[in-house]
TORDRENKOL-694685 format. One record per residue (C-alpha): residue number from 1; residue in three letters; chain; x, y, z. Coordinates in steps of 0.2 Angstrom, whole numbers, always signed. Layout:
N
@pos=NUM code=ala unit=A c1=X c2=Y c3=Z .
...
REM end
This chain:
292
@pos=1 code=unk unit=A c1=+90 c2=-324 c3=+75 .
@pos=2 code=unk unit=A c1=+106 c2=-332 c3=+66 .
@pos=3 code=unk unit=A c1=+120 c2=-332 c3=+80 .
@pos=4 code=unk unit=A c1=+135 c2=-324 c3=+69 .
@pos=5 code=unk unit=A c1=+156 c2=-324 c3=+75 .
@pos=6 code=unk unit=A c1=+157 c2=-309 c3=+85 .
@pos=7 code=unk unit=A c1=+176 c2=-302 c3=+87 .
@pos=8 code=unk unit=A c1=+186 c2=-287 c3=+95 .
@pos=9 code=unk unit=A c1=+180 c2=-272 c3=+83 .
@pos=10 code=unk unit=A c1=+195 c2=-255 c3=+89 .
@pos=11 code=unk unit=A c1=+186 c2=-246 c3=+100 .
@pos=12 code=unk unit=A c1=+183 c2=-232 c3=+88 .
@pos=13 code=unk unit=A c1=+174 c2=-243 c3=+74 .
@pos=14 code=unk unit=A c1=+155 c2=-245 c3=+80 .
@pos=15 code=unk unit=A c1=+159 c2=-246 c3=+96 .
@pos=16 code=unk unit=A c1=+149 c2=-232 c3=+105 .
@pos=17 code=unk unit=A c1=+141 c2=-246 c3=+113 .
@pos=18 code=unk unit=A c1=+155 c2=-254 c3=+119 .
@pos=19 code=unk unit=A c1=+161 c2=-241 c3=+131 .
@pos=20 code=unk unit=A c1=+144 c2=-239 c3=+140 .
@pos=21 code=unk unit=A c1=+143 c2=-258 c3=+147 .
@pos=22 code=unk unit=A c1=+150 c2=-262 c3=+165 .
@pos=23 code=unk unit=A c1=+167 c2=-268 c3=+168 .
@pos=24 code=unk unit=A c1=+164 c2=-285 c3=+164 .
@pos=25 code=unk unit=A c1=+151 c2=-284 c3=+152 .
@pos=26 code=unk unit=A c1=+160 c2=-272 c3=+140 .
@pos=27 code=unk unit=A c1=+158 c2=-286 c3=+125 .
@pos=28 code=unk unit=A c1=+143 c2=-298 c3=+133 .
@pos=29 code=unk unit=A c1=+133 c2=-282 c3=+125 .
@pos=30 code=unk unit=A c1=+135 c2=-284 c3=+110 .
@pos=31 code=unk unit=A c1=+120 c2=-290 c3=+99 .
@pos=32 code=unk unit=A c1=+122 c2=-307 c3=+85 .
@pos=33 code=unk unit=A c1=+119 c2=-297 c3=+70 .
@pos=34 code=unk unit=A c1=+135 c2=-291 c3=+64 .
@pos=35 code=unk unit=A c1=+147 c2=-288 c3=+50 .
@pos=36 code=unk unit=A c1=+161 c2=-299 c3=+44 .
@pos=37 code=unk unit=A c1=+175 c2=-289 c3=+39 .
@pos=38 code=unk unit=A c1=+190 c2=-292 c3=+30 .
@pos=39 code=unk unit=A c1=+200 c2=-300 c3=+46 .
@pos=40 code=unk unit=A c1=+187 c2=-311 c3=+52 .
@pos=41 code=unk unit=A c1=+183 c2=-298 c3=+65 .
@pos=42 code=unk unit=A c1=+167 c2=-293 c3=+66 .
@pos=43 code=unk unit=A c1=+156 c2=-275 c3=+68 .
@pos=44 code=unk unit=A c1=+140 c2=-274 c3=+76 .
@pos=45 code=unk unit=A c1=+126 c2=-267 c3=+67 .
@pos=46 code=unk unit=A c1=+113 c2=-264 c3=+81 .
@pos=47 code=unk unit=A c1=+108 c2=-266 c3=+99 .
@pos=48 code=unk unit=A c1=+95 c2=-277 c3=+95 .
@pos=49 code=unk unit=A c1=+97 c2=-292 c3=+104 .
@pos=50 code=unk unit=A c1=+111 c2=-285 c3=+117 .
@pos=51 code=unk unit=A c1=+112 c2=-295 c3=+132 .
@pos=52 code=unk unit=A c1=+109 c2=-281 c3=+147 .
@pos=53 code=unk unit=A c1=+126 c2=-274 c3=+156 .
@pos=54 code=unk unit=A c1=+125 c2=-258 c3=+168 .
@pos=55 code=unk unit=A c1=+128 c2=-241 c3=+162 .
@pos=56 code=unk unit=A c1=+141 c2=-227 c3=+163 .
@pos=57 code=unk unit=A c1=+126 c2=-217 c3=+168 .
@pos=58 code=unk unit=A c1=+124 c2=-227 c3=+182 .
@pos=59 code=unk unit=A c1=+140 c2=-228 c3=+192 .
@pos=60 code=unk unit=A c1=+138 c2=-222 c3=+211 .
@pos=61 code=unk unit=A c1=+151 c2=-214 c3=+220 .
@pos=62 code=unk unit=A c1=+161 c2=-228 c3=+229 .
@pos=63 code=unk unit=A c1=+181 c2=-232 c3=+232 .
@pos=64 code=unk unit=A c1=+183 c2=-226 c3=+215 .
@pos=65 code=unk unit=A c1=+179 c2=-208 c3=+206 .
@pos=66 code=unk unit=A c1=+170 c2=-211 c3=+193 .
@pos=67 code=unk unit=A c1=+185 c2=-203 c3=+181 .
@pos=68 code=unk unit=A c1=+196 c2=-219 c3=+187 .
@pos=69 code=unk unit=A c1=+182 c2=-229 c3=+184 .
@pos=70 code=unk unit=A c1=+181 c2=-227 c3=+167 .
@pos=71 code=unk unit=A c1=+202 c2=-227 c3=+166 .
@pos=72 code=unk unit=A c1=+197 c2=-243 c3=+171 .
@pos=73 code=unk unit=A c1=+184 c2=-250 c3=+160 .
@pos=74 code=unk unit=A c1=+195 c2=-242 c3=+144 .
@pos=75 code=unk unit=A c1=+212 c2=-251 c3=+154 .
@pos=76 code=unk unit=A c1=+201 c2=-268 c3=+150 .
@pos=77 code=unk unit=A c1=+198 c2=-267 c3=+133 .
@pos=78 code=unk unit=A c1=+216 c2=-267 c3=+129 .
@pos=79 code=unk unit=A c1=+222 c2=-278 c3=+143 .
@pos=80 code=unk unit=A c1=+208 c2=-290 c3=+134 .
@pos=81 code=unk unit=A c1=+216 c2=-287 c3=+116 .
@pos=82 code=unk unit=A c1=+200 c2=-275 c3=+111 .
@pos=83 code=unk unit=A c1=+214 c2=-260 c3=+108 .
@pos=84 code=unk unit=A c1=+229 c2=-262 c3=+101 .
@pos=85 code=unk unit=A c1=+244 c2=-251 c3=+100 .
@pos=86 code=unk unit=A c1=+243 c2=-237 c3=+87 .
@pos=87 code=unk unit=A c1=+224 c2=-238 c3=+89 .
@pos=88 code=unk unit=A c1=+218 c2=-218 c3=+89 .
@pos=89 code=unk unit=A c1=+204 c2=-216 c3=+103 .
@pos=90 code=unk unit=A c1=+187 c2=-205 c3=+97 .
@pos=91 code=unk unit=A c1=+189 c2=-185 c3=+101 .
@pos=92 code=unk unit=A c1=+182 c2=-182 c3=+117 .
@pos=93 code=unk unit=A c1=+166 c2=-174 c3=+112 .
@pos=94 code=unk unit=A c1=+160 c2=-189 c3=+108 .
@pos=95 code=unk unit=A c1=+167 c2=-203 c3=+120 .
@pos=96 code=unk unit=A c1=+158 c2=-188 c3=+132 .
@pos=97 code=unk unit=A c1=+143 c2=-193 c3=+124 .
@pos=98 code=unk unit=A c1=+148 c2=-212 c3=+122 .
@pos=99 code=unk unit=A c1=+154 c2=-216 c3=+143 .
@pos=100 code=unk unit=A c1=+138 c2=-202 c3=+149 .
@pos=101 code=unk unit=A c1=+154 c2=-190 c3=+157 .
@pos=102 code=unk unit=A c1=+158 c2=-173 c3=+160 .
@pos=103 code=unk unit=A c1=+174 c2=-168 c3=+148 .
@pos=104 code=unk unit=A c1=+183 c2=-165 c3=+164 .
@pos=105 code=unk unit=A c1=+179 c2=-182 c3=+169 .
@pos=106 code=unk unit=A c1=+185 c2=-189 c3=+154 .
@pos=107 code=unk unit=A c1=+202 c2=-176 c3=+153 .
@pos=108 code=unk unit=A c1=+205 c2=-185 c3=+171 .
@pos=109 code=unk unit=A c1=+203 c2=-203 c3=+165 .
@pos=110 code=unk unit=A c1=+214 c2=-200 c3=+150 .
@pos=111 code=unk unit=A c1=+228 c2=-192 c3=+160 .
@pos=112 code=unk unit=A c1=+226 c2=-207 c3=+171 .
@pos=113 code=unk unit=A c1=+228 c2=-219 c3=+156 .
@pos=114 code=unk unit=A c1=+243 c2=-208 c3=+150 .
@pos=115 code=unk unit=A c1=+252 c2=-208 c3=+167 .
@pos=116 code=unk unit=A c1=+251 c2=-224 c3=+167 .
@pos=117 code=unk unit=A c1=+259 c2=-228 c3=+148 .
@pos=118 code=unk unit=A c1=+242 c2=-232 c3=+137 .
@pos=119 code=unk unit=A c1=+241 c2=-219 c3=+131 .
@pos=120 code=unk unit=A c1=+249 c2=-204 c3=+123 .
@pos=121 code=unk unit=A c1=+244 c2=-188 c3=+111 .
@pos=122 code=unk unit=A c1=+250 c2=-185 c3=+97 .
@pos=123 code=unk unit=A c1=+250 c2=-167 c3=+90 .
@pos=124 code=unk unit=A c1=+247 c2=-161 c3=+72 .
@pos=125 code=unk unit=A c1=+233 c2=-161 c3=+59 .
@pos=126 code=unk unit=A c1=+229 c2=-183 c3=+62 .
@pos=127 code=unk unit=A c1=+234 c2=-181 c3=+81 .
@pos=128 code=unk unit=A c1=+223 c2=-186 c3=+96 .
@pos=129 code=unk unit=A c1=+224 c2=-198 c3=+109 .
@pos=130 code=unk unit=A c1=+233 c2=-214 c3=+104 .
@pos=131 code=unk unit=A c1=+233 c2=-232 c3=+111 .
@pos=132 code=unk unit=A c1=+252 c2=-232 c3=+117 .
@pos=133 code=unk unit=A c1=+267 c2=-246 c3=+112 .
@pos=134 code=unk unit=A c1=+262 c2=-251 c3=+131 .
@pos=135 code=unk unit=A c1=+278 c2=-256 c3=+133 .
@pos=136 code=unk unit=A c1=+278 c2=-249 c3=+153 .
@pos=137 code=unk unit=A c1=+263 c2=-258 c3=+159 .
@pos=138 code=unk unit=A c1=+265 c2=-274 c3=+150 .
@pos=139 code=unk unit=A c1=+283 c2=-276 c3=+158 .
@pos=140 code=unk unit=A c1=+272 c2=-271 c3=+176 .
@pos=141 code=unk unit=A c1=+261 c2=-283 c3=+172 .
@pos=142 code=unk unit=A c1=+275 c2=-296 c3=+168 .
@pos=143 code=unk unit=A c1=+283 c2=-288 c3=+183 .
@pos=144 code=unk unit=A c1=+267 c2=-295 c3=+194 .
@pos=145 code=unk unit=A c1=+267 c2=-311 c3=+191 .
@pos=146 code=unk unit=A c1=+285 c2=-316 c3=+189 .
@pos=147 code=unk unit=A c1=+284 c2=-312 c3=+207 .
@pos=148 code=unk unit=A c1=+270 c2=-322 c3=+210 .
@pos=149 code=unk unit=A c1=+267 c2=-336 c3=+199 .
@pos=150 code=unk unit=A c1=+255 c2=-343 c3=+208 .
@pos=151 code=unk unit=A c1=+242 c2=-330 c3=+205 .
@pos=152 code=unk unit=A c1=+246 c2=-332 c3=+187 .
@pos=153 code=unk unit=A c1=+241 c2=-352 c3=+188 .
@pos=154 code=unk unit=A c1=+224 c2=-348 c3=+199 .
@pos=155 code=unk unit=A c1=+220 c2=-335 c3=+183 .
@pos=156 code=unk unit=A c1=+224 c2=-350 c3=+170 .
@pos=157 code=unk unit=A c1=+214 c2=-361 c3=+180 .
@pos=158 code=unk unit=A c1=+199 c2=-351 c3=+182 .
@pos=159 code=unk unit=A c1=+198 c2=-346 c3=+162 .
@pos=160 code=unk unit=A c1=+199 c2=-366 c3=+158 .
@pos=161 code=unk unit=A c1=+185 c2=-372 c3=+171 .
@pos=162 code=unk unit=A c1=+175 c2=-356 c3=+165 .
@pos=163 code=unk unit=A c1=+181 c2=-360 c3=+146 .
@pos=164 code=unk unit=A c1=+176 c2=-377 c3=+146 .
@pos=165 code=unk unit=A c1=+161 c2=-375 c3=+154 .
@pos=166 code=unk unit=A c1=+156 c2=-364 c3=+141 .
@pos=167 code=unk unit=A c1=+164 c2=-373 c3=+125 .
@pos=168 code=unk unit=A c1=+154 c2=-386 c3=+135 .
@pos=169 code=unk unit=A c1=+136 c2=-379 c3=+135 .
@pos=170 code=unk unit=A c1=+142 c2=-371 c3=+117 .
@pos=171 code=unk unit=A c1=+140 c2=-390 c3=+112 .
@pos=172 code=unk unit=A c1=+124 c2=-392 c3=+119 .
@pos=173 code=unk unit=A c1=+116 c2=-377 c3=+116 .
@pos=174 code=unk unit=A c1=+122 c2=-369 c3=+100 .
@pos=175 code=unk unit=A c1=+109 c2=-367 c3=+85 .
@pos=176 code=unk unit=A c1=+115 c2=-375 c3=+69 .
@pos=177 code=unk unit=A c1=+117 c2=-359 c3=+62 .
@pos=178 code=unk unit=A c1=+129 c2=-356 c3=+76 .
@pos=179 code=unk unit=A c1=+139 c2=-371 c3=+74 .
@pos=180 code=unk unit=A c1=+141 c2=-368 c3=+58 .
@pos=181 code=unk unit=A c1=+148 c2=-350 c3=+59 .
@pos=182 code=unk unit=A c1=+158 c2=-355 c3=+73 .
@pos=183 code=unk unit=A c1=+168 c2=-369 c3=+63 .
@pos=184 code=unk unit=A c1=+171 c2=-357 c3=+49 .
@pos=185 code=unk unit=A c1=+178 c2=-344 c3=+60 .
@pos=186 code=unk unit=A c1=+190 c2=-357 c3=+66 .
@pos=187 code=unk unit=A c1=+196 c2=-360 c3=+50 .
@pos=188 code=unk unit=A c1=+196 c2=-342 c3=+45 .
@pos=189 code=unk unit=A c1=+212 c2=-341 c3=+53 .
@pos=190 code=unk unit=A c1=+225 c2=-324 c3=+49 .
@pos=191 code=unk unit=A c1=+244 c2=-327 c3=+45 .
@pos=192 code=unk unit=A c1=+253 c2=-332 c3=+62 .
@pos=193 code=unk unit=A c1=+267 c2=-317 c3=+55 .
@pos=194 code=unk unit=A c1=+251 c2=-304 c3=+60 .
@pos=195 code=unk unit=A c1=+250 c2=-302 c3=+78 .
@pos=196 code=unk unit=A c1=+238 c2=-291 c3=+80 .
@pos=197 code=unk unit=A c1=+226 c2=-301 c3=+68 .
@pos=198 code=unk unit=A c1=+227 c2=-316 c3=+73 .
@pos=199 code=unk unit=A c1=+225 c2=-309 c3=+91 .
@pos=200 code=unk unit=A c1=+210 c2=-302 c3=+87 .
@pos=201 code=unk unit=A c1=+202 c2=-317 c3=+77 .
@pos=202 code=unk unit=A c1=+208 c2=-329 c3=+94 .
@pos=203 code=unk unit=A c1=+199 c2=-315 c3=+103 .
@pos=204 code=unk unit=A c1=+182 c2=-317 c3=+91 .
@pos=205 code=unk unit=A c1=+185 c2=-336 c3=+93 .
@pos=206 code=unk unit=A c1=+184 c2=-337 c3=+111 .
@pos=207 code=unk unit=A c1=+170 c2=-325 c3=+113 .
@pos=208 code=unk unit=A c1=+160 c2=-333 c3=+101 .
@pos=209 code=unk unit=A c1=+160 c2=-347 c3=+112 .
@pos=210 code=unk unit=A c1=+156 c2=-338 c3=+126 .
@pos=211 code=unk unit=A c1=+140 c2=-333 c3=+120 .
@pos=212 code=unk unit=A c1=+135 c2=-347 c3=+110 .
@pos=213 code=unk unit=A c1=+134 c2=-355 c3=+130 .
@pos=214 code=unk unit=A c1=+121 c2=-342 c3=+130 .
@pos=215 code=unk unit=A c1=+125 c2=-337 c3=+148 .
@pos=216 code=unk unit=A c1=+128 c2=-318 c3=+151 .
@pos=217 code=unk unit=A c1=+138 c2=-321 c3=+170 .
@pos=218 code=unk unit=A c1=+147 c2=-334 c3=+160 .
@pos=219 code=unk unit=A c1=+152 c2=-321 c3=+147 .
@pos=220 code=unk unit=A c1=+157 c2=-307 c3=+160 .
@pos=221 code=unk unit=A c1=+167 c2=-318 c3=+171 .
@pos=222 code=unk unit=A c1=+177 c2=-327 c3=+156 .
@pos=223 code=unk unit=A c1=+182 c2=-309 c3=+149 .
@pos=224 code=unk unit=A c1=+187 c2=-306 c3=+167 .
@pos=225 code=unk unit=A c1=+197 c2=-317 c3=+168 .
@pos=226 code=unk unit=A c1=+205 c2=-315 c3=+153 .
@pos=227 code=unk unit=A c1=+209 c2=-296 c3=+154 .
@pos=228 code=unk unit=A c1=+221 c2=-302 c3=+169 .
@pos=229 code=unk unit=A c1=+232 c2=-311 c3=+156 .
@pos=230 code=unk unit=A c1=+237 c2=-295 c3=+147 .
@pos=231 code=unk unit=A c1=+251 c2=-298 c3=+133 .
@pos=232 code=unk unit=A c1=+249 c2=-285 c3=+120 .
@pos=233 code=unk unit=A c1=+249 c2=-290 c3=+103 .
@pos=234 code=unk unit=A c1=+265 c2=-283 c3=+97 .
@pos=235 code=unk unit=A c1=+273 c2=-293 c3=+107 .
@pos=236 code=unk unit=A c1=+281 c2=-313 c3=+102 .
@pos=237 code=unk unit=A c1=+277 c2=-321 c3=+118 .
@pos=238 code=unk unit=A c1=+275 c2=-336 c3=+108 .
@pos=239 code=unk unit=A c1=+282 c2=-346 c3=+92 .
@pos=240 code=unk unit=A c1=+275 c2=-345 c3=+74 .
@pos=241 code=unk unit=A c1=+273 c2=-365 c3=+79 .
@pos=242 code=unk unit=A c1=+262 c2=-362 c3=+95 .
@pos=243 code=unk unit=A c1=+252 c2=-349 c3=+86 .
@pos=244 code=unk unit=A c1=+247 c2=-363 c3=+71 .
@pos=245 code=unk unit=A c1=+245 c2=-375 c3=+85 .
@pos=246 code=unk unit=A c1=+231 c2=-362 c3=+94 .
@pos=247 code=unk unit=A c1=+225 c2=-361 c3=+76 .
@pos=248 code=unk unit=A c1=+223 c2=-382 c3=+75 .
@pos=249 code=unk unit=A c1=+215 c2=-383 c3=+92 .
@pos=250 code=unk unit=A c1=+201 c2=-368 c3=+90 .
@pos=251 code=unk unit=A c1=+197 c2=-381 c3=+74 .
@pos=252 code=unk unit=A c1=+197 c2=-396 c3=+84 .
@pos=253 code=unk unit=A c1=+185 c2=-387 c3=+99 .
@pos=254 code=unk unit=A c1=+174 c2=-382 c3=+86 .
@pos=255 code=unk unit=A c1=+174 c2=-397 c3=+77 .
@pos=256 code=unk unit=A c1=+169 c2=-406 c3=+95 .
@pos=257 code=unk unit=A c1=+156 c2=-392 c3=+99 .
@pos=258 code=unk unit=A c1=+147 c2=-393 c3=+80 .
@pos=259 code=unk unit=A c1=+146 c2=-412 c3=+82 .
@pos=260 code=unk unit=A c1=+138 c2=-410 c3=+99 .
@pos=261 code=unk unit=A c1=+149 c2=-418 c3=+109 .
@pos=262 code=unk unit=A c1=+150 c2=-407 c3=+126 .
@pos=263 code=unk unit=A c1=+166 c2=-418 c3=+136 .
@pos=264 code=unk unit=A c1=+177 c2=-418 c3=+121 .
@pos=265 code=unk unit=A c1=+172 c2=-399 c3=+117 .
@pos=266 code=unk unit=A c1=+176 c2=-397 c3=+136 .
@pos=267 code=unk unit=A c1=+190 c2=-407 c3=+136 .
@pos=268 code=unk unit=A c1=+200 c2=-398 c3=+122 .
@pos=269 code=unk unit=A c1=+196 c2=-381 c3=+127 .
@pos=270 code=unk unit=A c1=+204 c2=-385 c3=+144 .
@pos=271 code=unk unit=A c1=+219 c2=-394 c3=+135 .
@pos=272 code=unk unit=A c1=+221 c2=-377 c3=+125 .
@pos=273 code=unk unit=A c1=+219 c2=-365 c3=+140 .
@pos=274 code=unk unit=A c1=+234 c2=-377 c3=+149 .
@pos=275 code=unk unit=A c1=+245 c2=-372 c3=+132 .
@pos=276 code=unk unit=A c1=+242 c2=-354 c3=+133 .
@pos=277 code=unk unit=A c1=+247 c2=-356 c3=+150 .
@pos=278 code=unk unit=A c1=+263 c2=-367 c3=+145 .
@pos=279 code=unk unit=A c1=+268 c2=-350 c3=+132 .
@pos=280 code=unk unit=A c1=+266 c2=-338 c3=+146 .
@pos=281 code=unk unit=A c1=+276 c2=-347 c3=+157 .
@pos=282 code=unk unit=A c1=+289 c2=-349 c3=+145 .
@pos=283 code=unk unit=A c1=+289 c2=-330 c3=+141 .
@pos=284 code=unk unit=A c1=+290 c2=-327 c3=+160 .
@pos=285 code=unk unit=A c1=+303 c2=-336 c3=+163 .
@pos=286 code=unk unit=A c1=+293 c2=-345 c3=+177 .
@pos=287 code=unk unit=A c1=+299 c2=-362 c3=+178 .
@pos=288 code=unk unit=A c1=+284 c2=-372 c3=+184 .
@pos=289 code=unk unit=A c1=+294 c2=-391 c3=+179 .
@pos=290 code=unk unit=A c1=+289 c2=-397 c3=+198 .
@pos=291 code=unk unit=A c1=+269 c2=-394 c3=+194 .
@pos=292 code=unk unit=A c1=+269 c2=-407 c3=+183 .
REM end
């Protein structure tokens, strides 16, 4: 089957599927036949082909109720730029039917969610339950690691030795067909003045990668990773200059990917990662000048 770009589709377009998969599986899931939309993000169009992820259905009673679980697996998807703010979730019949949950369960998750400021409801005749500004966990989360850096680094670190490795196999193991899509994705790039979608075409970018490595774990603990580094998109943690700049290097990785070249694919995804790492800093305010 020819490996198509596969990007962050809003949680209520074709996503049924998405919310079923495990925590860090949530997007490994997704099958490679899928539509291109206008963004260069894409839809799935079936499950054929998904790779396997465990199911709501399947979640045993643990250190976590299965309502905070689900919190959880929706608190991902926008940590990892899946939701954005303003984005209106399904009514609850049918994320019942979507997560395998009891309403009550869901009613509990949601007002988890809300309680903790992704969320909100809005009344009237286009109410429901919306994706919030996010303005209270993202200062938490900037909270956390301005108070300890380090853990920031150890994150960065992780995604660019898992992100290279895969940029690496990508290289290696990619079909043509694959390369191919992957270089026009790269060049398919939105205006840096839309936040949103030129975060949602670096997040197609990136997980295109991920699978074209071909290695499910790989995929799951990448996306880990990468929901710990939650920015939402409305927010300029970065320059119109660094954005273009990100657009140049995901040309130059998947130029070094199409060519087959594994170090230099390996090499630049890594060099990439250390920049995104360079803007966080800056927006933290954590000066990391001694590190080198």
């Amino acid at each position: 089957m020819t490996q198509q770009p596969d990007g962050g589709a809003p949680l209520y377009v074709a996503s049924r599927r998405t919310l079923r998969q495990g925590r860090c599986a949530v997007l490994s899931s997704r099958d490679n036949s899928s539509t291109v939309t206008g963004d260069g993000v894409t839809v799935a169009d079936s499950d054929e082909g998904r790779f396997p992820g465990p199911e709501f259905t399947s979640f045993a009673s643990g250190e976590r109720s299965v309502a905070s679980t689900v919190a959880a697996r929706i608190r991902d998807l926008i940590h990892r730029g899946e939701l954005h703010s303003g984005d209106r979730m399904p009514a609850e019949r049918e994320l019942c039917v979507s997560l395998g949950v009891a309403r009550l369960t869901l009613r509990q998750a949601l007002a988890q969610l809300r309680d903790e400021g992704y969320t909100e409801v809005r009344r009237g005749a286009a109410g429901g339950t919306f994706i919030s500004g996010l303005a209270e966990p993202a200062e938490r989360w900037a909270k956390r690691f301005r108070e300890n850096p380090d853990e920031l680094d150890e994150i960065l670190e992780l995604r660019a030795i898992l992100e290279g490795a895969a940029a690496a196999r990508a290289a290696i193991r990619a079909t043509a067909a694959g390369k191919a899509d992957l270089v026009r994705l790269a060049r398919e790039t939105p205006s840096p003045d839309d936040q949103i979608a030129h975060r949602r075409a670096d997040i197609a970018f990136h997980q295109f990668i991920l699978r074209l490595a071909e290695n499910p774990r790989l995929f799951e603990c990448a996306e880990s990773a990468r929901a710990e580094l939650f920015v939402p998109a409305s927010t300029s943690f970065t320059s119109r200059a660094a954005l273009e700049a990100s657009s140049e290097d995901h040309v130059a990785i998947a130029g070094a990917i199409s060519s087959g070249d594994p170090e230099a694919a390996q090499d630049l995804m890594e060099r990439h990662i250390a920049e995104t790492g360079r803007n966080l800093h800056r927006f933290l305010a954590i000066d990391r000048s001694d590190n080198g």
